[in-house]
DSSP file (Angstrom, degrees, kcal/mol; ACC not computed):
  #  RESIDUE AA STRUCTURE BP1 BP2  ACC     N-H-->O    O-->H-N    N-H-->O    O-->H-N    TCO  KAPPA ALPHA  PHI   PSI    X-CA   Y-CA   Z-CA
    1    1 A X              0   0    0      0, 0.0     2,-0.2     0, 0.0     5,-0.1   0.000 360.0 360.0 360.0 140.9  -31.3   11.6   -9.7
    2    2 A X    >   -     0   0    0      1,-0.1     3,-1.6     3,-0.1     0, 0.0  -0.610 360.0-121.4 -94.6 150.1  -28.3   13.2  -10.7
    3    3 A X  G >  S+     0   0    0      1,-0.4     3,-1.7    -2,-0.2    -1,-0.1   0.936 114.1  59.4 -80.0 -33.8  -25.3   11.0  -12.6
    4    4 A X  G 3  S+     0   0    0      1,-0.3    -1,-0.4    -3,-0.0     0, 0.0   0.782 102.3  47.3 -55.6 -27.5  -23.0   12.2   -9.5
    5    5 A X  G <  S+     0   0    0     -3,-1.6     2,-0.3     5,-0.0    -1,-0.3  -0.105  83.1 135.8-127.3  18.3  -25.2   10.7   -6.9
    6    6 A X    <>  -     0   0    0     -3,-1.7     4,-0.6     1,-0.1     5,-0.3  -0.553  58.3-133.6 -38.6 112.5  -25.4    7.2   -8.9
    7    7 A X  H  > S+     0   0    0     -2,-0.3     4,-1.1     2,-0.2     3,-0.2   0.771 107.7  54.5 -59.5  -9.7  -24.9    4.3   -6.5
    8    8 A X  H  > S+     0   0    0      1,-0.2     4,-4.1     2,-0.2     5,-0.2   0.863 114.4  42.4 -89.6 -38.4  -22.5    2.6   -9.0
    9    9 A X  H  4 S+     0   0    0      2,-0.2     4,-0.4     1,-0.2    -1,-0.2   0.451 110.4  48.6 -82.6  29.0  -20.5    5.9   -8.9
   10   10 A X  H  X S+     0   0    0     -4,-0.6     4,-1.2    -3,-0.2    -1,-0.2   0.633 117.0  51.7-115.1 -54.2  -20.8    6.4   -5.0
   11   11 A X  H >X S+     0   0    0     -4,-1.1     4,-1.8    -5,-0.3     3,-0.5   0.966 107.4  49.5 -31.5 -75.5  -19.5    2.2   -5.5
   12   12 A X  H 3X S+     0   0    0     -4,-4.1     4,-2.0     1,-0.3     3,-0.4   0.900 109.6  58.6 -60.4 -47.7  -16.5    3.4   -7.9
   13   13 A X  H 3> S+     0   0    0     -4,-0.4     4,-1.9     1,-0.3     5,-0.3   0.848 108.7  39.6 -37.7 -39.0  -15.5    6.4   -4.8
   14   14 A X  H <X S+     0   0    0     -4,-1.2     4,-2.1    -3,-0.5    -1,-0.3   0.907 108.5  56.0 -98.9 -21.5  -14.9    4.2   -2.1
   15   15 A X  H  X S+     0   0    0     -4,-1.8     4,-0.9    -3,-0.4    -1,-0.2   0.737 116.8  42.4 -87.5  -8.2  -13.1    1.5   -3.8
   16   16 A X  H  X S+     0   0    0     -4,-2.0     4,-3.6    -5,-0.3    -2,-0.2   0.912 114.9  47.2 -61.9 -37.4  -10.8    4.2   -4.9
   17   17 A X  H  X S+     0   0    0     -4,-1.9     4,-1.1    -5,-0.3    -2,-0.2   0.719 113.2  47.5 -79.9 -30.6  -10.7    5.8   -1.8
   18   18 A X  H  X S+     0   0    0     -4,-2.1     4,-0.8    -5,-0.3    -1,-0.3   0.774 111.3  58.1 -75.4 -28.1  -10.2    2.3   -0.1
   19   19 A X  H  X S+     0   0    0     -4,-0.9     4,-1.7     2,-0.2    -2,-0.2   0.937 107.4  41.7 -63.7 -53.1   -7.4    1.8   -2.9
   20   20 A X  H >X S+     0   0    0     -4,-3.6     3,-1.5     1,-0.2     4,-1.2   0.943 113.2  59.6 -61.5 -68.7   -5.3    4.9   -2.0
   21   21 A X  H 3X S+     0   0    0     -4,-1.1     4,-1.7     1,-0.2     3,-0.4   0.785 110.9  36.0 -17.1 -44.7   -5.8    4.0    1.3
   22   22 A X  H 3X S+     0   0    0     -4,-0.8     4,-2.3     1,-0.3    -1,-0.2   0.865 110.9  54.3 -71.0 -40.7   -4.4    1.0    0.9
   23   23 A X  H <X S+     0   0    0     -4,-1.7     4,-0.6    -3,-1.5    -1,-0.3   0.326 106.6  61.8 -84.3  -4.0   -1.9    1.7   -1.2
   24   24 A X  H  X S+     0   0    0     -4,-1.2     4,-0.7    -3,-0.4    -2,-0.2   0.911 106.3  45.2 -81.7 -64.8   -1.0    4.4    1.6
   25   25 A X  H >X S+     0   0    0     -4,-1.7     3,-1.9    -5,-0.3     4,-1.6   0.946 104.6  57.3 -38.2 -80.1   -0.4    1.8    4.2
   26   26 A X  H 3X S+     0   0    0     -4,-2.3     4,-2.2     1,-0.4     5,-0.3   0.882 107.2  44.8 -70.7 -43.5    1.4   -0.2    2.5
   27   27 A X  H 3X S+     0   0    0     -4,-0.6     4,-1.5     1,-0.2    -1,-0.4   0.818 112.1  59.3 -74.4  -4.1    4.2    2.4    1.6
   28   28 A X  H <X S+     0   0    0     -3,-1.9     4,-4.5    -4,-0.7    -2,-0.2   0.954 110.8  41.1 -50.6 -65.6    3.9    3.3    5.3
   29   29 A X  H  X S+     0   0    0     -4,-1.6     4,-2.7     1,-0.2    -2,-0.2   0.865 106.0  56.7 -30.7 -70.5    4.8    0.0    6.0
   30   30 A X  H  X S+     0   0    0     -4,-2.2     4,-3.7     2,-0.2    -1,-0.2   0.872 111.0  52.1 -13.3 -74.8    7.2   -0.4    3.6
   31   31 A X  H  < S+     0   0    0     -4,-1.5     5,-0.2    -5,-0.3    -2,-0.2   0.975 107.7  45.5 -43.0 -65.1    8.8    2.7    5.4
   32   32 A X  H >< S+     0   0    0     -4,-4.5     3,-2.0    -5,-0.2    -1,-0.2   0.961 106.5  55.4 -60.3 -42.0    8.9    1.7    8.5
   33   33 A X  H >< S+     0   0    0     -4,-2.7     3,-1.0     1,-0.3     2,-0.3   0.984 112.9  50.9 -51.3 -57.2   10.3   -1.9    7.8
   34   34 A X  T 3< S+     0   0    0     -4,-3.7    -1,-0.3     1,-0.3    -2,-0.2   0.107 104.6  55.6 -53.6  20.5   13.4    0.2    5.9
   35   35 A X  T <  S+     0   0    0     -3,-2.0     2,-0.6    -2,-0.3    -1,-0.3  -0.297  86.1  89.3-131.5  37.3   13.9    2.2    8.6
   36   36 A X    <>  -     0   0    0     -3,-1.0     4,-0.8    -5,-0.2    -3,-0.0  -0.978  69.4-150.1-114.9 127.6   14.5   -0.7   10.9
   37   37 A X  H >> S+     0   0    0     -2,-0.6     4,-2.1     3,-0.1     3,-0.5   0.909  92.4  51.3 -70.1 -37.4   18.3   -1.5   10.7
   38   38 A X  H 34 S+     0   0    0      2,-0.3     4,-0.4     1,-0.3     5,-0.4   0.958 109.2  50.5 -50.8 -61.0   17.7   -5.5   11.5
   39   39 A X  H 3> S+     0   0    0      1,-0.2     4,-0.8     3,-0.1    -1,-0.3   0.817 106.6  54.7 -71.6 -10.3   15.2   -5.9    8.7
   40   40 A X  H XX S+     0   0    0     -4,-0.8     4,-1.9    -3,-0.5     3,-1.4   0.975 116.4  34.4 -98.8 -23.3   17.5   -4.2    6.4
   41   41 A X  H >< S+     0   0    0     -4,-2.1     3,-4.7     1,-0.3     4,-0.4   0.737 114.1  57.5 -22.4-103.9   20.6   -6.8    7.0
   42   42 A X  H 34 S+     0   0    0     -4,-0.4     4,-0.4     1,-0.4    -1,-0.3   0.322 113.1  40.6   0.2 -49.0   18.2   -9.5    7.5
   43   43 A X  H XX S+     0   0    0     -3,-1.4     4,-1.9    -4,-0.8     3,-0.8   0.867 113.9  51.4 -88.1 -42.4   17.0   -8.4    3.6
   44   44 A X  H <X S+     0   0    0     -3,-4.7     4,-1.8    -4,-1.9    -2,-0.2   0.995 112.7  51.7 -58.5 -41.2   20.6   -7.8    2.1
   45   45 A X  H 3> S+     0   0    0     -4,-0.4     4,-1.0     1,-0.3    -1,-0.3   0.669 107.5  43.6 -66.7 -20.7   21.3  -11.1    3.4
   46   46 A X  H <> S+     0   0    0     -3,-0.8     4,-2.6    -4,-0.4    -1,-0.3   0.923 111.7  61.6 -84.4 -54.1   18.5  -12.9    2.0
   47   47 A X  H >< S+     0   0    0     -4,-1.9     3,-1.8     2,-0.2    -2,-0.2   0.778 112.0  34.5  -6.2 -97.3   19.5  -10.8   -1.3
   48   48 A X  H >< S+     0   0    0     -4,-1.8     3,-1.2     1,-0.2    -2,-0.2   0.672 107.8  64.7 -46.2 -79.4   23.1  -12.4   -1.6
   49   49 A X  H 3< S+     0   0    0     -4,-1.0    -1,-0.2     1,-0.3    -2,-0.2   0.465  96.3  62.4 -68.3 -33.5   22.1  -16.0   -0.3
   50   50 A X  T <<        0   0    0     -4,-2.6    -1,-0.3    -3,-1.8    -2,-0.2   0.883 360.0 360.0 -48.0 -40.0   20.0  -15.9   -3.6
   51   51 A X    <         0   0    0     -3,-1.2    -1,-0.3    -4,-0.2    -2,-0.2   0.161 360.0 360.0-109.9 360.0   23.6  -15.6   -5.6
């Protein structure tokens, strides 16, 4: 067996690959919630209320 074809490093690939993923989404998210005009009032507003 070759150290490339390891099951713990075939293990470490997909939880990376499930980490960018993730981390993909979420600034996807991210985006689309900023490109919403409501949600960003709705966010300045919580902003001041804090101060």
């Amino acid at each position: 067996m070759t150290p490339a074809a390891t099951p713990h490093r075939r293990a470490g690939r997909w939880a990376a690959g499930l980490a960018w993923a993730g981390a993909a989404a979420l600034l996807a998210v991210v985006f689309l919630l900023y490109s919403q005009p409501d949600f960003m009032v709705m966010m300045a507003d919580q902003v001041w209320s804090c101060f």
